[in-house]
N, C-alpha and C positions, 0 to 999 in steps of 0.2 A: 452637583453633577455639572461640568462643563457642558454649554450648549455648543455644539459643533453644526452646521450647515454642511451637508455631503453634497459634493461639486460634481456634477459629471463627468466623466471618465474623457470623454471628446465631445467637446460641446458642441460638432456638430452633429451629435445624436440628435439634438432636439427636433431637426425637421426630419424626421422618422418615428419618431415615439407617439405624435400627437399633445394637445396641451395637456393630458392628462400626464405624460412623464414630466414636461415642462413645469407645472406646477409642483407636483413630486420634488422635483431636482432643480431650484432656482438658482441663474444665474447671476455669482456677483464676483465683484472683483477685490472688495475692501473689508475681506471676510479672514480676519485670525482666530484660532480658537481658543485663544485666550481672552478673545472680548468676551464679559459678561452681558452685556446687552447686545447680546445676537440672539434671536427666539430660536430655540428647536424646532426643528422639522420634521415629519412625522419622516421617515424612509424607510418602513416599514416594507412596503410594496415594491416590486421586483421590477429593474426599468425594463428587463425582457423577460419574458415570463415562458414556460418552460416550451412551449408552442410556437413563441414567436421567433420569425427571422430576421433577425439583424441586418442591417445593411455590409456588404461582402467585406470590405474595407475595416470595417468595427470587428465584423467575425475573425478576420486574420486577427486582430490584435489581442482579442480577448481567448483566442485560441492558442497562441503562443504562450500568454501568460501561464495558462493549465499546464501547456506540457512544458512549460520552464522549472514552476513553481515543484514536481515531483521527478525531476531529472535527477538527481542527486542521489535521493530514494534509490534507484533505478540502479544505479552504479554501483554503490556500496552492495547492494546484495547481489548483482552480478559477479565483482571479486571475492566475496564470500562464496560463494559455490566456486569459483576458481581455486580457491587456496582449498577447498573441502575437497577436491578429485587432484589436488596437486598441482594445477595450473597456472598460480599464481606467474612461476617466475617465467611464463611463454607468453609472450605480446601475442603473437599470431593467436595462439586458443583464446585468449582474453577479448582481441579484439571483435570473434566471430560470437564467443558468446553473449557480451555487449548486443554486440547489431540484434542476435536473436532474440534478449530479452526485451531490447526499444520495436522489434517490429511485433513480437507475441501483444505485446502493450496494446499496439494502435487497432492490430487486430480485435482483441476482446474489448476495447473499448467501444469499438466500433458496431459488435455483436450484440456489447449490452445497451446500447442506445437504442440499437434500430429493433433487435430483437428481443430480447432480454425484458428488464424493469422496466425499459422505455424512460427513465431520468436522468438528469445530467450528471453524470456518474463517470471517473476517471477510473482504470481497471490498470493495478500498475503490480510490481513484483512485492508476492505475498510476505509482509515480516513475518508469519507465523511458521516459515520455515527455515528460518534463522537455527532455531534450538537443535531439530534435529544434523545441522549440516554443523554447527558449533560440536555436537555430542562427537559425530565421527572422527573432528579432529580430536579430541580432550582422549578418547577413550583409544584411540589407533592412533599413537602420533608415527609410529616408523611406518607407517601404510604408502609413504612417498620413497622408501629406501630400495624397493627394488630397481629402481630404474637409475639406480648413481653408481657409479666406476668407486670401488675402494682399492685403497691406496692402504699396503701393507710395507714396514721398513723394520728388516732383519738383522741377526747380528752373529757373524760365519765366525766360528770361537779358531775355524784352523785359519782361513785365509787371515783373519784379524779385520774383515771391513763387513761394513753393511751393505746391501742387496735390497732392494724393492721388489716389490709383487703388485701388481696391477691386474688386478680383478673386473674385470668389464659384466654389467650387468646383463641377463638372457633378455631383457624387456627395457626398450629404451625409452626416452622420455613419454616422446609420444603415444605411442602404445599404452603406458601407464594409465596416462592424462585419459584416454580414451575407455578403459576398460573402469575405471570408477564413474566416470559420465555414463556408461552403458547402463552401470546399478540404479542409476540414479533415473535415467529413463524410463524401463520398465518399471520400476518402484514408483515411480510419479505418475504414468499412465492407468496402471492400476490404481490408484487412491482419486487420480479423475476421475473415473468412469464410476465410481462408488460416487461422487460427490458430484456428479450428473445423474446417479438416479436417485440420491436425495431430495434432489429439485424435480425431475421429471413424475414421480410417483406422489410428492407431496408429503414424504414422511419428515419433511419440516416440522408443521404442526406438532406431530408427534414429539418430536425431539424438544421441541419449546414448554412440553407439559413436565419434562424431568429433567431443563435443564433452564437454571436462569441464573439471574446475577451472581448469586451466591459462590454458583460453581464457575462465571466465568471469569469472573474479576482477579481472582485468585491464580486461576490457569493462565491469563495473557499476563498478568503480572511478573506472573515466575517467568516469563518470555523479556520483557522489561529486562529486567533483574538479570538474566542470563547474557542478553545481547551486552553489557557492558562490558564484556568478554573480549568481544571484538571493537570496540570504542579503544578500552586500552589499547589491543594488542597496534592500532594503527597511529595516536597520537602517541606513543609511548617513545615513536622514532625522535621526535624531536615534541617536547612539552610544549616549547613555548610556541611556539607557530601552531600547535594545536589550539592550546586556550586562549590563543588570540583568535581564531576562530571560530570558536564557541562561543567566548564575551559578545564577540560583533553582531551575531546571529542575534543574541538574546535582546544586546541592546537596541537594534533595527526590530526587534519584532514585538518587546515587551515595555522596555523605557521609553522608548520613542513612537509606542501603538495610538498616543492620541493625535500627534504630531501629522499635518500633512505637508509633505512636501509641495513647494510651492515652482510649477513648471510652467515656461513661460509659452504659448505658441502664438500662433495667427492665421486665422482664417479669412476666408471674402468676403462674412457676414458681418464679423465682431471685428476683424483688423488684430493688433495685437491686444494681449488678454493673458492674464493668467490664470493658471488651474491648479488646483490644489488637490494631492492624491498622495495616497500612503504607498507612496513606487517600493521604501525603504522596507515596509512592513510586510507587503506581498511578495516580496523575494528577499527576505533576509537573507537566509542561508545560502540563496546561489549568489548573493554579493557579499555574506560573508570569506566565503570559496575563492572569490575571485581575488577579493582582496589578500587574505594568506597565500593565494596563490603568488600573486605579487611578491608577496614579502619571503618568500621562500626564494624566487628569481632572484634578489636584493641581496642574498644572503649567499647564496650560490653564485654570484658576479663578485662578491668581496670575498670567499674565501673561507667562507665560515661553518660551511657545511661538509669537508673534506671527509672524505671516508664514509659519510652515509647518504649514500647512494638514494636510498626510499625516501628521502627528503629533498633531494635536489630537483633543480627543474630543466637540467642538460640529459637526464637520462631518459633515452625512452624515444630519441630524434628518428632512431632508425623503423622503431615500431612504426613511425607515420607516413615514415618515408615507402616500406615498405607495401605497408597494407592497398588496396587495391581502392580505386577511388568507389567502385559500386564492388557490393556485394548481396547477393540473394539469397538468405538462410532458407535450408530446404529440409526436410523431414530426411532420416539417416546422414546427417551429414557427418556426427561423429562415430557412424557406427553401431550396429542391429543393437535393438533394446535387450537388456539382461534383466535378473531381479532378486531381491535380496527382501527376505524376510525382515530384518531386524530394520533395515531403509523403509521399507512396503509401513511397518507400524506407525513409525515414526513421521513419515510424512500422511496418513491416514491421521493421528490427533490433530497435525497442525491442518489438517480439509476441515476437520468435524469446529474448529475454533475457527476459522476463518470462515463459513456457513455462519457460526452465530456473529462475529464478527459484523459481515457483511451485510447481513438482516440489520443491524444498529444500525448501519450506515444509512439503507433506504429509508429508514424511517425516518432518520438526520435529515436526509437530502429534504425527501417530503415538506417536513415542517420549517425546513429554509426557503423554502419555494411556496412556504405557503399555499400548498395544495393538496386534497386528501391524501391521508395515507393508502402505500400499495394495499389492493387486495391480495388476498391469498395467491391466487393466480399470477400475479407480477409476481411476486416472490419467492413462486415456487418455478419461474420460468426466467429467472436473475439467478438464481442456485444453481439453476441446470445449464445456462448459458457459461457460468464459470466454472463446470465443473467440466464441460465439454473444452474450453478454451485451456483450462489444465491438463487434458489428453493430448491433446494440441502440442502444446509447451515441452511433457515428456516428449512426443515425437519425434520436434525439433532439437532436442536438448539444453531443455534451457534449465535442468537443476532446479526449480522453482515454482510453483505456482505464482496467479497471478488472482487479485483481489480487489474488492474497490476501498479507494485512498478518500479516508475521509477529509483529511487533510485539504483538500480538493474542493468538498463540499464546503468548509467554513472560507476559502477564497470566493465559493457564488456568493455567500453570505456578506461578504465584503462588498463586491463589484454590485451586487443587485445583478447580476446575471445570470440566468438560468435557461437561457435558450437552449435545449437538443442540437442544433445547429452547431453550435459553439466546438460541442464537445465530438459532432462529425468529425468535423475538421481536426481535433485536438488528436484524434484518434489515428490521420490523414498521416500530420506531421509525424507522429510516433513511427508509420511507417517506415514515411522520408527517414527519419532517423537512422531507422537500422539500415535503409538500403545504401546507403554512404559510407563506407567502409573508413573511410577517412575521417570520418564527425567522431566514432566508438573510439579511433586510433588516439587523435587529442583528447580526450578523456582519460584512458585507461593513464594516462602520463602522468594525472595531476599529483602532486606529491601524498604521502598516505597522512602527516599529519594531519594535512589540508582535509584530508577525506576523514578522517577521526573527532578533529574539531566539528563537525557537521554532526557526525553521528552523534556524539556525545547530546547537540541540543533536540535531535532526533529523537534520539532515545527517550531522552526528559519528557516532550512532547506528547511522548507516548504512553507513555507512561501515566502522565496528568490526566490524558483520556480516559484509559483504561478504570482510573481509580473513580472519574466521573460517573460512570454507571451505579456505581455504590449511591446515589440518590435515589435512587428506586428503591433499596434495601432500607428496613428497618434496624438501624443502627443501634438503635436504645435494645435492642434482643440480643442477650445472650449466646442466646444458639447459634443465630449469625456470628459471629464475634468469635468464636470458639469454631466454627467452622473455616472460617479465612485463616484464622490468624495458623491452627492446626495445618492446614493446607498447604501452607506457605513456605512452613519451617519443613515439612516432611518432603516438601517437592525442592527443595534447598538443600536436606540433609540425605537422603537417600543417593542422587549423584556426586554431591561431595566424597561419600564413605565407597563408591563404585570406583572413582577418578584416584581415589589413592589406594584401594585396593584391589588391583583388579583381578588379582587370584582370590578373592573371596567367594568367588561363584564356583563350585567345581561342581559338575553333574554325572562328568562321566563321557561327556557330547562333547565336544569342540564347538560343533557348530550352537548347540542349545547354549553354550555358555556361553557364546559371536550375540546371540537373538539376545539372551538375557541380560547381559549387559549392556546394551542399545538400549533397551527397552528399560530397566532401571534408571540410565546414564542420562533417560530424558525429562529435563523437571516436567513437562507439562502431562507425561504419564503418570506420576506418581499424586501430582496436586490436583489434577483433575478429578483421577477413579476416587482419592479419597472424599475429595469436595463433594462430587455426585451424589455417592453412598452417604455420605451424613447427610444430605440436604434433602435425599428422599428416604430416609429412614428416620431422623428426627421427627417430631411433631413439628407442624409449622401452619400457619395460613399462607394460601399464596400470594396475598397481598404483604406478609410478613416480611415472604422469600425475595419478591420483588417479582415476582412471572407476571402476576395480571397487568404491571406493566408493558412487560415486553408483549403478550402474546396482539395479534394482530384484529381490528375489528373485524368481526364478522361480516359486517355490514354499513362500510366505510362512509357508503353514499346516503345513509341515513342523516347523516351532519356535512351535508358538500353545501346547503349553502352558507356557511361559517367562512369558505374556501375564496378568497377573491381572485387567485393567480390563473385557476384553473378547474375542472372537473374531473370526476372519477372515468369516463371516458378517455383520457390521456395515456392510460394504463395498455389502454388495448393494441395487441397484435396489429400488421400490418400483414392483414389478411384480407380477402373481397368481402364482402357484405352476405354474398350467398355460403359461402364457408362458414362463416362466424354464425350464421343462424342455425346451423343443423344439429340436429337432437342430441346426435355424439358429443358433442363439445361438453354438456355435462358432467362429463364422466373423465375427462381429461384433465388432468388436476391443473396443467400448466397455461389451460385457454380458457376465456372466458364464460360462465352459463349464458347465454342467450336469455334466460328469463329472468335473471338476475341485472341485465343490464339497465342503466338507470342515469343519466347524465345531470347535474345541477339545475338545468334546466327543466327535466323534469319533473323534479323533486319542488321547484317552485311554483310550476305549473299545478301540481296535484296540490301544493297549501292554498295555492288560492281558490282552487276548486271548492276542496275541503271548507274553504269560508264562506262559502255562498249558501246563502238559506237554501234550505229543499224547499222543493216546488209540493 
């Protein structure tokens, strides 16, 4: 194993940490990690730990990083719900609904720090509703033709000449663009407000007794699997500027993960000095982006990208020119929410997997922070904080829920940074984002392979995680085995056989036939119900299934002093002291019991009691 020494981030940290991070994080300048005699460091321990506050200067920087690091994210399933309502080819709707999804962003991030799980936790636009806004395009593709002018050319057998007919559409662009964003609203608000009282009532627990690895791995897979969908349709404009964009991503993030870059600065203590950081590793993908970006201009300045358009990098000057330097996204801005059954279901699986989703994540965050894990209570008040910020988002119209990016989490993991602070501000900037009408406008420009190469290493990413949970599962079982692999093909094979035949459903209903083909057309319905049903109708143990992994301690603070970063106290509301003691609190599934409460300190206090002879 390479020994590597981890260098401080700005070594003028050290006169704010105390010599305890200074030891931690030793300063040196003739450090490669290719020497073998370099001794390992422990860096086990967090340089800010999830309480603490950075100095303002260190927090801009390590706040940027966060919302750099998932901007990207952000984008791609913003045009994804553009092209699902038909908006695609309108800068102007593209640009508002950008701003809307970066300011819903900064918003729920900001709910779930201060109120929510209380951990430093990024809240960004949910992939789990990639599938159902992919199904509306696969299953309705002429759902965008009412709103186009056709053009008919005749042929008069007396005159001997041809004639045109110009057919003007009753419902013009915008009107369209808006009246499918309306479905999508009320459909979205609905499946919040269910995934707010998930959280707020505590029927979490419940759901964790009939529902674990076996059946999720399976469901976010098929999600995986599907989203390649849109990976092709966007790198397909031009290949090569795509897989130069994916190569670069993987090679900054996986061949060159042990490697730090060596950056040179100067302070007033140290003078000049170098530092050594994986700049290349923490923002692969958004300088993978940049640089296709680049190479896309290069290619567009010599001539080589003639005729397509979604590739070049001259198109789109007016979009920026136009758009409004502030913009304030406001609830009805596209228009009174509507609502559609066959949307309503669809975006209702992708709530119930982004809930278990998101659970994996606090526990991630947790044990990167090296601090107990949430009680129930956190987790049932992080459920109900995002499922309220997704009523929110239908509102506004943002096509999307919004989730926490684990992705996010394995960046604190890196930096050693876990300050709440941090992720204030990161939540700050998401604001700033959206409110710049002009930041969404450069964006929405960047060419699509460029945005494909990204997805494409996105995907992978995702994908690798997803399959990661399958450590909890008993692999060597059968029953397992038979259960995924079952799952997998039938939530693959059922939309396939819907996508090519779409008169195979006839009921009699028009509209029953609209639901049921949605609801078929969606892999994560079909691999989910069957995964569930074999996983709780098989025989199994639950250690088998993998649940007694996931399901949550009861009694976290029994093992807090294990915890060096922090205490089960961290968890709590930001509520007065006479509120949090009253008798109700018990019975409130998302606050904490009062007689339950218990802080690391205490729990040391009561062992050394415990030690002391009776008198």
């Amino acid at each position: 194993m390479e020994k590597v020494i981890e260098v401080e981030i700005i070594c003028e940290m050290e006169n704010h940490v105390g010599e305890e991070a200074t030891k931690m994080v030793p300063h040196t300048e003739d450090v490669h990690v290719e020497d073998p005699a370099v001794e390992e460091v422990d860096v086990d321990g967090m340089i800010y730990k999830v309480t603490d506050n950075p100095p303002m200067h260190l927090t801009i920087l390590f706040a940027f990083q966060q919302a750099l690091l998932s901007l990207a994210n952000q984008l791609a399933l913003s045009l994804m719900v553009a092209e699902a309502v038909c908006g695609d080819k309108n800068p102007e709707f593209k640009t508002k609904l950008l701003s809307t999804t970066l300011f819903m962003d900064g918003i729920t991030t900001l709910a779930m720090v201060l109120i929510g799980v209380r951990l430093p936790l990024f809240q960004g636009a949910a992939f789990e509703y990639v599938v159902p806004l992919l199904a509306l395009q696969t299953l309705y593709p002429d759902r965008c033709d009412a709103g186009k002018t056709t053009v008919t050319t005749l042929f008069n057998e007396t005159t001997g000449m041809n004639f045109t007919i110009v057919k003007n559409a009753t419902v013009d662009e915008w009107e369209l663009i808006m009246s499918h964003v309306q479905y999508l609203q009320g459909s979205l608000m609905t499946a919040g407000f269910i995934h707010f009282l998930i959280g707020a009532t505590g029927f979490v627990g419940l759901i964790l007794n009939f529902v674990g690895p076996v059946t999720i791995v399976p469901t976010i897979l098929l999600i995986g699997i599907y989203m390649q969908r849109a990976a092709v349709k966007f790198v397909s404009v031009h290949w090569g500027i795509g897989l130069l964009t994916a190569g670069l991503s993987i090679i900054f993030s996986l061949y060159l993960a042990r490697w730090r870059l060596p950056i040179p600065l100067w302070t007033k203590k140290r003078g000049c000095h170098v530092m050594r950081y994986p700049v290349h590793q923490v923002f692969a993908i958004l300088i993978a982006m940049l640089i296709g970006w680049g190479v896309s201009g290069i290619f567009t300045a010599c001539g080589l990208l003639e005729g397509n358009d979604l590739a070049r990098t001259d198109i789109g000057h007016d979009a920026i020119a136009d758009a409004n330097w502030f913009y304030f996204p406001y609830p009805g801005q596209f228009g009174p929410p509507d609502f559609s059954v066959s949307v309503f279901v669809g975006f209702l699986i992708a709530t119930i997997i982004s809930v278990l989703d998101s659970i994996g994540d606090y526990y991630a965050c947790a044990k990167t922070c090296n601090v107990p894990p949430p009680p129930n209570h956190a987790i049932n008040r992080g459920i109900a904080i995002e499922g309220l910020c997704t009523f929110l988002s239908g509102i506004m119209g943002c096509g999307h829920a919004t989730s926490t990016y684990g992705g996010n989490v394995g960046a604190v993991g890196i930096t050693k940074v876990g300050s709440r602070q941090v992720f204030v501000l990161c939540g700050i900037i998401y604001i700033a984002f959206g409110l710049v009408g002009k930041f969404s406008a450069v964006f929405i420009t960047i060419p699509y392979p460029v945005l494909g190469g990204a997805l494409i290493t996105m995907f992978g990413m995702f994908i690798g995680v997803v399959l990661s949970n399958l450590q909890y599962v008993n692999l060597t079982s059968t029953r397992n085995l038979a259960i995924i692999g079952l799952s997998v093909i039938m939530g693959l094979a059922v939309p396939y056989w819907v996508e090519k035949t779409p008169e195979g459903i006839k009921t009699g209903n028009e509209n029953a036939d609209r639901i049921l083909r949605t609801l078929l057309g969606n892999a994560n319905l079909t691999g989910a119900l069957l995964a569930c049903f074999m996983d709780n109708t098989l025989p199994g143990t639950k250690e088998e299934r993998g649940i007694t992994a996931w399901q949550s301690s009861e009694n976290p603070e029994e093992n807090a002093t294990q915890y060096t970063q922090g205490d089960i106290s961290l968890y709590e509301p930001l509520l007065p002291e006479r509120i949090k003691n009253l008798p109700i609190m018990k019975y409130i599934p998302f606050l904490p019991n009062p007689k339950s409460k218990q802080t690391k300190q205490d729990v040391i206090l009561n062992e050394e009691m415990h030690s002391l002879p009776s008198l």
